[in-house]
DOMI-921267 format. One line per field, with one value per atom (N, C-alpha, C): residue in one letter; x, y, z; residue number from 1. Coordinates in steps of 0.1 Angstrom, whole numbers. Layout:
<pts>
r <- c(A / ...)
c1 <- c(X / ...)
c2 <- c(Y / ...)
c3 <- c(Z / ...)
k <- c(NUM / ...)
</pts>
This chain:
<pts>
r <- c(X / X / X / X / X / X / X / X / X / X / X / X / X / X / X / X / X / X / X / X / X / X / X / X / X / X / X / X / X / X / X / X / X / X / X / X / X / X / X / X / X / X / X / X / X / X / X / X / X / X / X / X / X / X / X / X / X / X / X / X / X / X / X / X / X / X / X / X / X / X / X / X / X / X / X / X / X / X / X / X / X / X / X / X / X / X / X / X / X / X / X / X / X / X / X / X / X / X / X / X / X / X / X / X / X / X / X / X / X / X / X / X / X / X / X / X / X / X / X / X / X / X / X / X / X / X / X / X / X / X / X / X / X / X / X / X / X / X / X / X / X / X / X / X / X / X / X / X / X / X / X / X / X / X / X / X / X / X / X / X / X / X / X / X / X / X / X / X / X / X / X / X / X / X / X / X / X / X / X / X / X / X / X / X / X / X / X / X / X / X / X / X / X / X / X / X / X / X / X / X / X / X / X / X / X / X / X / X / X / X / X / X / X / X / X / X / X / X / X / X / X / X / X / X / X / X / X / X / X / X / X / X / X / X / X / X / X / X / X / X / X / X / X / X / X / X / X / X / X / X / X / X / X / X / X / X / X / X / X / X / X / X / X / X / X / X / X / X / X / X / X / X / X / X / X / X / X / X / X / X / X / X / X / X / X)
c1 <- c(2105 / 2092 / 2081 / 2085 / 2075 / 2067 / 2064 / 2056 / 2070 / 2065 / 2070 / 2068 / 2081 / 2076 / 2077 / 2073 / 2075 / 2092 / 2099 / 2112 / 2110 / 2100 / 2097 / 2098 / 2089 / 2085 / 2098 / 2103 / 2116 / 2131 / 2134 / 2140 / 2132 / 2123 / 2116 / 2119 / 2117 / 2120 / 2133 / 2142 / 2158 / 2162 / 2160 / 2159 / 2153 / 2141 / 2138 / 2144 / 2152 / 2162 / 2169 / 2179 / 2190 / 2186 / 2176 / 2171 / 2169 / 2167 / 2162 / 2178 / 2185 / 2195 / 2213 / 2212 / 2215 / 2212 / 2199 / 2200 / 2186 / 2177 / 2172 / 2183 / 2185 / 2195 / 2198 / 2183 / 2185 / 2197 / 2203 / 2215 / 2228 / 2228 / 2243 / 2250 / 2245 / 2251 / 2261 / 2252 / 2256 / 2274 / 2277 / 2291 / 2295 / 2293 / 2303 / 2305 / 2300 / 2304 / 2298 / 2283 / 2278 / 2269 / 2260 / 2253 / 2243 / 2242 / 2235 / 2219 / 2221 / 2203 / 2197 / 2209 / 2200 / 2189 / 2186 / 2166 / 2160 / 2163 / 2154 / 2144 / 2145 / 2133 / 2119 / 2120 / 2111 / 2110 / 2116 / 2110 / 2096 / 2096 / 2079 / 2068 / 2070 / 2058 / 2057 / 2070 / 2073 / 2065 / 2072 / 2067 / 2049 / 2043 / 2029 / 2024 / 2029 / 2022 / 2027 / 2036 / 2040 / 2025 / 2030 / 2018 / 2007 / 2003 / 1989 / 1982 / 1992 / 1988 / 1993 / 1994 / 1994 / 2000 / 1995 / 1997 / 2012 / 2018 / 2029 / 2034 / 2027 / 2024 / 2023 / 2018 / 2018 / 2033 / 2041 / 2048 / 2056 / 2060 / 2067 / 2065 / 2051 / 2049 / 2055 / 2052 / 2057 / 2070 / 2077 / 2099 / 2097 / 2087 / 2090 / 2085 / 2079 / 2072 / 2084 / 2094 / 2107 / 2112 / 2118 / 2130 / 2124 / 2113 / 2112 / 2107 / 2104 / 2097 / 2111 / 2117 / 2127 / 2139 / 2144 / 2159 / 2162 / 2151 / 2153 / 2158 / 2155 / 2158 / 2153 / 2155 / 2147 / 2155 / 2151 / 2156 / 2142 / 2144 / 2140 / 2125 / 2111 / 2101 / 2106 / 2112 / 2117 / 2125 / 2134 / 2136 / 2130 / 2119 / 2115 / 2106 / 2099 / 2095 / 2098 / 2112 / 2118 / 2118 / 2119 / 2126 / 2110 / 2099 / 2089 / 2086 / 2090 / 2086 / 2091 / 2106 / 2118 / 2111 / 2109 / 2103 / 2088 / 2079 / 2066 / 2073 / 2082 / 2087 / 2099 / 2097 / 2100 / 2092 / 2084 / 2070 / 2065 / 2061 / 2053 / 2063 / 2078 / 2084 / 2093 / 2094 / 2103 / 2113 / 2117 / 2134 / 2139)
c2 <- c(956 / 960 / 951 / 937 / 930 / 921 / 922 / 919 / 908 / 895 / 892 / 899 / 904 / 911 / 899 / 903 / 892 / 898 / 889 / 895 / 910 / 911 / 920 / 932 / 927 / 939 / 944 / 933 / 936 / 943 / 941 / 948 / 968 / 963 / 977 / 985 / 983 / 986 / 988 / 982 / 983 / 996 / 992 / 1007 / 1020 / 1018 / 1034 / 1037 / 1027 / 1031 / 1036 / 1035 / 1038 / 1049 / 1053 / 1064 / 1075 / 1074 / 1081 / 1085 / 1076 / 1080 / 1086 / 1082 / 1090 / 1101 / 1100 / 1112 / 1124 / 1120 / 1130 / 1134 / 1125 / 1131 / 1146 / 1149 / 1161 / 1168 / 1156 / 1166 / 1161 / 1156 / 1152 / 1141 / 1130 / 1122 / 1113 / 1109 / 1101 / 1105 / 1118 / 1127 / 1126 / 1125 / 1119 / 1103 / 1095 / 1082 / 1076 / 1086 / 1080 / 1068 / 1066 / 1051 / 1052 / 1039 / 1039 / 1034 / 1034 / 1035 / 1049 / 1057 / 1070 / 1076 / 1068 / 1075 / 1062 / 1051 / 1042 / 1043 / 1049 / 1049 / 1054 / 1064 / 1071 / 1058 / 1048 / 1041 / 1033 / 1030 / 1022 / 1029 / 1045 / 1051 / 1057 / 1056 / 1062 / 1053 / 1040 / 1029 / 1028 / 1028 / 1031 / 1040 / 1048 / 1056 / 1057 / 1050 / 1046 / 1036 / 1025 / 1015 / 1017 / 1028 / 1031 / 1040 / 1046 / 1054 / 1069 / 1071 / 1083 / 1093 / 1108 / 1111 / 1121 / 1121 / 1127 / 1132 / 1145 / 1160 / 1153 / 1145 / 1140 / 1134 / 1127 / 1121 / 1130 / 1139 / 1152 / 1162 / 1161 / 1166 / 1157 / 1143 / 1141 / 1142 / 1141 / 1140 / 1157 / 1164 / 1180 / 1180 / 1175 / 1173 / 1167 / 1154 / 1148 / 1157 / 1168 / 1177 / 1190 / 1192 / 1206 / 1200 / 1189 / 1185 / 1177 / 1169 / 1162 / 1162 / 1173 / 1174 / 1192 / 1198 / 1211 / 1221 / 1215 / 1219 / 1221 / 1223 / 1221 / 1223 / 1208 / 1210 / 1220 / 1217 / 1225 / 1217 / 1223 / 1214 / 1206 / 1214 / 1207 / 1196 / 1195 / 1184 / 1171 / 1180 / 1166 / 1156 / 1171 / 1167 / 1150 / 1157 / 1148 / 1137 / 1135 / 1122 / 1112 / 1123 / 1117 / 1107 / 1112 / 1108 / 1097 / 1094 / 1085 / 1074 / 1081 / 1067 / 1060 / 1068 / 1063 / 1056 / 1064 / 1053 / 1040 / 1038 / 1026 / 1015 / 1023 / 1015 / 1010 / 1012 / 1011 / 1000 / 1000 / 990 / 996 / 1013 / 1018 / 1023 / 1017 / 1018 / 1007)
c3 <- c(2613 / 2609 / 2614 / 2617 / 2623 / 2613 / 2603 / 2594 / 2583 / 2580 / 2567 / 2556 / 2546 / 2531 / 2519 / 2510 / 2498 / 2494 / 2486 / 2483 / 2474 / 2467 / 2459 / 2471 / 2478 / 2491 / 2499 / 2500 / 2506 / 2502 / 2488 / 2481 / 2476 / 2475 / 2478 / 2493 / 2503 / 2514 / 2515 / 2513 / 2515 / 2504 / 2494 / 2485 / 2489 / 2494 / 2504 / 2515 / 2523 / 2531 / 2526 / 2516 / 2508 / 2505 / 2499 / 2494 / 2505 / 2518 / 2530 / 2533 / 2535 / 2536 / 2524 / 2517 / 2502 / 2501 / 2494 / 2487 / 2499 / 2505 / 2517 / 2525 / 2535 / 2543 / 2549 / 2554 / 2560 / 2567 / 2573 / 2582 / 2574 / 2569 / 2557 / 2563 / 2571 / 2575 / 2566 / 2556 / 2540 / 2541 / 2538 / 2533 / 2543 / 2557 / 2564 / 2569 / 2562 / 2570 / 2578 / 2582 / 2585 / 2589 / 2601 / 2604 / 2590 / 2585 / 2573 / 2579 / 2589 / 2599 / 2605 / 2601 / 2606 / 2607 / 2595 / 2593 / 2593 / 2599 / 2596 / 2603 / 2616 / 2624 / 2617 / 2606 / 2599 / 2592 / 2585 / 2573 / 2575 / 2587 / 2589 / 2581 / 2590 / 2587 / 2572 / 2565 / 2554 / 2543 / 2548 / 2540 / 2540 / 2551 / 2552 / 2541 / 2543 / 2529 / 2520 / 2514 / 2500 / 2493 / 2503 / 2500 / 2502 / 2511 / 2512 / 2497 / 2488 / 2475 / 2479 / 2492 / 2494 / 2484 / 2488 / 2478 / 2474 / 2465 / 2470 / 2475 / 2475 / 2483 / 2504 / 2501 / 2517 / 2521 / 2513 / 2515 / 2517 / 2511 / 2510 / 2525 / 2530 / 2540 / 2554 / 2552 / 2564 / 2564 / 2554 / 2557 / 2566 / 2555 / 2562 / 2577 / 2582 / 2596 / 2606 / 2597 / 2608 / 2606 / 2597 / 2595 / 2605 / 2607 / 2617 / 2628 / 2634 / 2646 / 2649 / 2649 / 2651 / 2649 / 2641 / 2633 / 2633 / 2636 / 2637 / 2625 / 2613 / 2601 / 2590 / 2579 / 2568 / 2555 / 2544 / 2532 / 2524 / 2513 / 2503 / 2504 / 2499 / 2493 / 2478 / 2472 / 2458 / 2461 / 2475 / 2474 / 2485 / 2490 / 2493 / 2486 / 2476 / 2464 / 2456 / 2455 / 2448 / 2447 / 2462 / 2470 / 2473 / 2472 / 2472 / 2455 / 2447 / 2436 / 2431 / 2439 / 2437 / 2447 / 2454 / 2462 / 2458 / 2452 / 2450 / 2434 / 2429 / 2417 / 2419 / 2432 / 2439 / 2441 / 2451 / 2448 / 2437 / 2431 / 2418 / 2410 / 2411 / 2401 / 2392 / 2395 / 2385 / 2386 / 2398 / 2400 / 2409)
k <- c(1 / 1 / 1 / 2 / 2 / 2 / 3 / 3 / 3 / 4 / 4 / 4 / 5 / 5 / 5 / 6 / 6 / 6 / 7 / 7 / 7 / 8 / 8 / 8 / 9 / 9 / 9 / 10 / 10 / 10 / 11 / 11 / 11 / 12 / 12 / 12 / 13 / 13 / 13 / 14 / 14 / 14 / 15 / 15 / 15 / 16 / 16 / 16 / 17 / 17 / 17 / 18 / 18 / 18 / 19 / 19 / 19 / 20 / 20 / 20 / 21 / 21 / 21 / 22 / 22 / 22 / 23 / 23 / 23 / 24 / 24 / 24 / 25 / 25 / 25 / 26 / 26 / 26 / 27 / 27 / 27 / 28 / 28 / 28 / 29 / 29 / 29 / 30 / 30 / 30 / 31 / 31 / 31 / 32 / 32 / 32 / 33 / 33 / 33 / 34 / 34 / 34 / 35 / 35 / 35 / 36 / 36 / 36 / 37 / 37 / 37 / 38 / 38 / 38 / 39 / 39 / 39 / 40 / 40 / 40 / 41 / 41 / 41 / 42 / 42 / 42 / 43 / 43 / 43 / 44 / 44 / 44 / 45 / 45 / 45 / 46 / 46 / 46 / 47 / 47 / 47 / 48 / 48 / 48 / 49 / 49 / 49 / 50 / 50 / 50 / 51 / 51 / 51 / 52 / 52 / 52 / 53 / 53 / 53 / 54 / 54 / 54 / 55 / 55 / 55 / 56 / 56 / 56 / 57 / 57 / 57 / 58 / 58 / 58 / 59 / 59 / 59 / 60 / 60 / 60 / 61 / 61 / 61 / 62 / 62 / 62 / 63 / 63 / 63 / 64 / 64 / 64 / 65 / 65 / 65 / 66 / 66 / 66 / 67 / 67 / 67 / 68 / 68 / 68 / 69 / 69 / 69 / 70 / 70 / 70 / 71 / 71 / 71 / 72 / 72 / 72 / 73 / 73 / 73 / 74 / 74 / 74 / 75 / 75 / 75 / 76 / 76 / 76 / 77 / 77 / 77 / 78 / 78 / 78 / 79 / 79 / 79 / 80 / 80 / 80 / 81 / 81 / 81 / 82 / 82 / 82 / 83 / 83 / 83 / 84 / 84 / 84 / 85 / 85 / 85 / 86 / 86 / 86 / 87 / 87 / 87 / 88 / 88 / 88 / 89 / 89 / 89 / 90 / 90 / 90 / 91 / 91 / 91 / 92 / 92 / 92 / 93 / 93 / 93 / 94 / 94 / 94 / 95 / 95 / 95)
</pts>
């Protein structure tokens, strides 16, 4: 990432990896055994708008922007929804 995080910041970040890769997981890598860095390339910018406040609905738009520009696919909005909400309740301290 380039940047020092505070440990707080840092355990936050490791958790939205986990999370990106868990439970998003557009192409199902997780269920097979997959590299647990699969999506990390998205976490920089992901992480940007967590911390920036963004708003959920955005956050939810960009995973939908990697999954049809990059991945050729698409989950549900409800679940990107989701995964938006898990992560801004990451952020924030509540998970």
């Amino acid at each position: 990432m380039g940047t020092k995080l505070s440990a707080a910041d840092a355990r936050a970040y490791e958790a939205l990896d986990r999370l990106l890769f868990r439970e998003w997981d557009p192409i199902g890598v997780s269920t097979l055994d997959g590299s647990p860095d699969e999506y990390r390339a998205y976490l920089p910018q992901f992480w940007q708008l967590l911390r920036s406040g963004a708003p959920e609905t955005e956050i939810a738009d960009y995973l939908a922007e990697i999954e049809r520009e990059r991945m050729g696919l698409e989950t549900s909005e409800a679940h990107r929804m989701d995964i938006a909400r898990k992560a801004a309740a990451i952020i924030s301290g509540g998970s």
